[in-house]
Each structure stands twice: as C-alpha cells, then as structure tokens.
ZADRENDO-941861 format. One record per residue (C-alpha): residue in one letter; z, y, x. Coordinates in pm, whole numbers, plus 50000, padded with zeros to 5 digits. Layout:
 r     Z     Y     X
 a     Z     Y     X
...
END
This chain:
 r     Z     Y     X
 x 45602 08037 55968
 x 45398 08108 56300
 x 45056 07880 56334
 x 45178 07868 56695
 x 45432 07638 56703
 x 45233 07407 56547
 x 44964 07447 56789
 x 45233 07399 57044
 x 45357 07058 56871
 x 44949 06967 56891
 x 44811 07092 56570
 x 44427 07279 56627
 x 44461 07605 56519
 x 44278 07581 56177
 x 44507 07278 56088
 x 44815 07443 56144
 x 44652 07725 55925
 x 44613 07474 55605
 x 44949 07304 55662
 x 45147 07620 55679
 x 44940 07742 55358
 x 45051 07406 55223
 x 45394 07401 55302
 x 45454 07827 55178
 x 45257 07708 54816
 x 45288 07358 54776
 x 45033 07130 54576
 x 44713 07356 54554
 x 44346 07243 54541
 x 44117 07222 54823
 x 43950 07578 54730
 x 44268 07750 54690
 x 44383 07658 55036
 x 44102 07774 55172
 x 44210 08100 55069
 x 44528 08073 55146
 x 44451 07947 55498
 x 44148 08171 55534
 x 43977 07865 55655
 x 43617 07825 55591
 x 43556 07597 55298
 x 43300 07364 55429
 x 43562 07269 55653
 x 43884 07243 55480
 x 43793 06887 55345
 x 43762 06799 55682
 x 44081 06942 55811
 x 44245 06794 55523
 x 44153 06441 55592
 x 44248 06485 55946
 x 44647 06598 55851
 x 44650 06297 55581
 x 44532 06055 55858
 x 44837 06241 56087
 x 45069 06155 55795
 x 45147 06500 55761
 x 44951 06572 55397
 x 44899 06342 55063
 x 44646 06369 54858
 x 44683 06372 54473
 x 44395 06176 54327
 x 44368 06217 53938
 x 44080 06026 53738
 x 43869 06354 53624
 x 44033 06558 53791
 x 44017 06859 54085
 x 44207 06648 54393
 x 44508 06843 54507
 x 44688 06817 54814
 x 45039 06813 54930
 x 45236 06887 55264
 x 45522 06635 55337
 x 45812 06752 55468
 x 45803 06912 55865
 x 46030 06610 55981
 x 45713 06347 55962
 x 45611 06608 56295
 x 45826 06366 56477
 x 45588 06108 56425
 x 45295 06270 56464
 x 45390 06316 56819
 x 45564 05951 56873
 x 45190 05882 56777
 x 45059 06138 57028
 x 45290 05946 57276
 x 45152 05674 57216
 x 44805 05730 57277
 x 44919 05887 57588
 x 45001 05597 57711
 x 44715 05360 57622
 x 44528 05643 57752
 x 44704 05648 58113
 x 44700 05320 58113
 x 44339 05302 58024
 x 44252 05594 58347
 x 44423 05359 58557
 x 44215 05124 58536
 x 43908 05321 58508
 x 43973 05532 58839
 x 44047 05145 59015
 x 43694 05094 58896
 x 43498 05367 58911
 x 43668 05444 59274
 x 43557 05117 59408
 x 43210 05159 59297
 x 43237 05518 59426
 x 43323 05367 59740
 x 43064 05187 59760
 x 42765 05477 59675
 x 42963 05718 59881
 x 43079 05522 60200
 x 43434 05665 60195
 x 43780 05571 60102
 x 43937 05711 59823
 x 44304 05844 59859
 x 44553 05858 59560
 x 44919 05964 59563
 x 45146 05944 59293
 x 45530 06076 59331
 x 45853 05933 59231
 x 45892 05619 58982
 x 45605 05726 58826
 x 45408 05619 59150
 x 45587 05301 59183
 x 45428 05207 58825
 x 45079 05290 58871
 x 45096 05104 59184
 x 45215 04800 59002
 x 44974 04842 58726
 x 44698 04853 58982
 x 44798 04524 59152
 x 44832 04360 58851
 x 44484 04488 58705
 x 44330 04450 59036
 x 44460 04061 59066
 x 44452 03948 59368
 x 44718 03816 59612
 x 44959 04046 59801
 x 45101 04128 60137
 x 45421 04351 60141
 x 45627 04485 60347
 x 45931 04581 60272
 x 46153 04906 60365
 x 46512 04925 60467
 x 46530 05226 60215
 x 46364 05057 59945
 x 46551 04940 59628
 x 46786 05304 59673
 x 46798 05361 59276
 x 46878 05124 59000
 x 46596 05278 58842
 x 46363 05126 59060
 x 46539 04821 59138
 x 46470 04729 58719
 x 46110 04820 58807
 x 46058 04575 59103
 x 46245 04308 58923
 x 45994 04353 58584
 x 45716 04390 58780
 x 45781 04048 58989
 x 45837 03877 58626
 x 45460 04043 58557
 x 45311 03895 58892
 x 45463 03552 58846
 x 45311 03523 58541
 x 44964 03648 58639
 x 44988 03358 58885
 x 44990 03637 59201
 x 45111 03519 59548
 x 45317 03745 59762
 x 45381 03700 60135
 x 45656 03936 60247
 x 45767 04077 60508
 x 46165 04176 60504
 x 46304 04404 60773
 x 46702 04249 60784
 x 47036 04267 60980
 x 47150 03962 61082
 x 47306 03810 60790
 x 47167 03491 60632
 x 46937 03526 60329
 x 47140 03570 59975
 x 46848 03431 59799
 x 46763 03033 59820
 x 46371 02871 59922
 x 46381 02769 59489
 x 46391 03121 59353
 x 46069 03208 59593
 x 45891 02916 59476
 x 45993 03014 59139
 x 45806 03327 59208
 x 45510 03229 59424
 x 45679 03414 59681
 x 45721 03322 60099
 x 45902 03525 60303
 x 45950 03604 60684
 x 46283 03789 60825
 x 46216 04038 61074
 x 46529 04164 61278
 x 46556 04553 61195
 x 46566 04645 61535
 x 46185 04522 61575
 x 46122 04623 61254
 x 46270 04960 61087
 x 45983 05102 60905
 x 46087 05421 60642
 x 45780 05296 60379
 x 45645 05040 60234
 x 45331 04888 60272
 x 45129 04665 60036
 x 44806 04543 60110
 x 44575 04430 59795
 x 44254 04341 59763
 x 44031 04594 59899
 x 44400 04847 59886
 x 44660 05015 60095
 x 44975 05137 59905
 x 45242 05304 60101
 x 45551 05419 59968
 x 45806 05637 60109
 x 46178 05636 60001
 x 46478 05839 60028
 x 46566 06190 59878
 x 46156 06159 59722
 x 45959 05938 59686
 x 45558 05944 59750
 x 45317 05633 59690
 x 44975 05657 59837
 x 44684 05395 59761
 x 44389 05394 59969
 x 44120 05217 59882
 x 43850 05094 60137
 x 43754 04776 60312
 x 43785 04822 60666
 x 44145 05018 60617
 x 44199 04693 60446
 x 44130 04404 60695
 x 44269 04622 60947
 x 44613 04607 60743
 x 44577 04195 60662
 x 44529 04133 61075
 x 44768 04367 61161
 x 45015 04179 60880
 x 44909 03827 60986
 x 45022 03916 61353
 x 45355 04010 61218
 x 45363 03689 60977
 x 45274 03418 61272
 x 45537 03596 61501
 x 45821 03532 61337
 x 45963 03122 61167
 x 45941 03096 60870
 x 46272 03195 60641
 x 46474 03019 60446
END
C-alpha cells in the first residue's frame, strides 16, 4: 500500500511508514517494525504512541514480556479525521478570536485599520462569531437582497437566538415597500431588537452594513456573496453618526 495516501489522509510520513508495516505483518514488536518500516529505532516508540493516541494502533502489554503492537482495521481512518475536523474547528474558531484581538491591538501600535473579507456563508459566520465575541451592541442595516438563500436565512435566525441570549441590543434599519410590518412590537422585545422602516425608494442599498464596537462589516448579496470587516475607530463613529441620522429621521416602527 502507498505511504502517500496516508500522508494525504494526514499521517507524517514516518507514521504512515509503521502503520503500513503494521497492517502488511500484523502484531510485531517495536524492533521488528523498525525494520519493516525502515524507521529509525529511537523513534519508533514515539511514532507508536502517537498512532495509539490516533486510535489507529493497540498495544499488547504482557507482564514479562517484549510489548507488541497491532494496527486496527483502516476504517478507524474515518475517525482520525472526524477528529482532525474537529480540531479544525476549535482551531478557526480559536484564530477568530485571536486576529479580533491581536488586530485591535495592532491597530493601536500601527495607527491603521485592518481590512478582512471573508466570501460566501462562510463570511456571514465569522462575522457573527466576531459580534458575538466582540459583545457589544449593534447597528444594522439591512439589504433588500439579504435573506436570498435558506441557507442563510437558518444562519441569521441562529445567530439572533445567540445575540438574545448574550443580552446584545440591535437597532435596525429595514429598507421596505409599503406594506405593514409582518412581525409584531413583542417578538422585538423578545429579542432586544427596535426597528425603523425606511421606504425603499430613500433607501435601496445592495449590502449590508453592521456597525460594532470599534467594526464595520459590509456584506454584499446576490449571485456572491463578500463580507468585509474593518476595524478602526474613526471609520467607526463615522458609521454610528451617519446611522443615528438615519435612525432620528424616520418614527419609530411598529
């Protein structure tokens, strides 16, 4: 069997060399794989440890005994990389936060924003994640051409469930036709939300904006989808006044 498809499922190159010995000769002692294997010695113990820890090797402990290992069958790959998965993910979700911190104290050493885009859902998320890490109150506005996917109208309804219960306020700003609102003063309450209906035809904007913190996310819609977060005061208070001007224009709704 070639070591490289097991480098390609995320093996290192030395343990795909042991577990292939492993699985061609089946329960062998530590010095015998090395041969097999032609790994060094001093570090097949090592390697060995490593694939038991992945789930992918036993080891056969007898009282007075030479240890010997086994290889378990190639299906327990699967999880292997369901683990690999999941440390992905704690791992993006962990460089979200860190580039929200680190770029703010950038910002502050450097004197410059810093400008992140994301495309598709996959934007839309780290967006959300950001608000909800960064924790502070928001000011949206809405698109027209927002909501265009049930994909990502099950993302803005989980991440308003997320908000609510972090306690975050939301003032929107809705871009509408004239037709009365579908959804009643309670259900805004019910998540710390107030609204204000602009008429389309003073409003018809093609992204989104969302103003957070020290943050300015825009997001485009349509046949793609970009979101770009830019992070620095001034762009910041120059996107609340310019919201607030919108805000006391119009009654409120409802």
């Amino acid at each position: 069997m070639s070591t490289l498809l097991l480098e390609q499922v995320g093996l290192t190159p030395d343990q795909a060399k042991i577990y292939t010995a492993l699985i061609s000769t089946g329960t062998i002692s530590a010095r015998k794989i090395s041969i097999n294997s032609d790994v060094n010695r001093s570090l097949v113990y090592k390697i060995l440890k490593q694939l038991v820890d992945f789930g992918l090797v036993v080891e056969n402990i007898i009282p007075s005994a030479v240890s010997t290992f086994t290889a378990l069958h190639p299906s327990k790959l699967y999880s292997f990389i369901k683990k690999k998965e999941d440390d992905y993910k704690l791992a993006d979700a962990a460089l979200t936060e860190a580039v929200s911190i680190l770029g703010a104290q950038f910002n502050l050493t450097a004197g410059r924003p810093t400008v992140r885009s994301f495309e598709g859902l996959e934007g839309v998320g780290i967006l959300n994640k950001d608000i909800l890490q960064t924790k502070s109150d928001i000011k949206l506005i809405r698109s027209p051409l927002d909501n265009n996917t049930d994909e990502l109208k099950v993302l803005t309804s989980q991440n308003r469930d997320k908000m609510r219960d972090a306690g975050i306020k939301i003032k929107l700003i809705v871009p509408i036709k004239n037709q009365p609102s579908s959804i009643s003063k309670e259900e805004d309450e019910r998540y710390l939300l107030e609204r204000r209906r602009i008429p389309r035809e003073d409003l018809n904007n093609p992204a989104q904006v969302v103003v957070y913190g020290n943050k300015v996310a825009f997001t485009t819609f349509g046949d793609y989808s970009i979101t770009t977060i830019v992070e620095d005061e001034s762009i910041a208070k120059t996107f609340n006044m310019l919201f607030d001007v919108l805000w006391n224009k119009y009654p409120a709704s409802n």
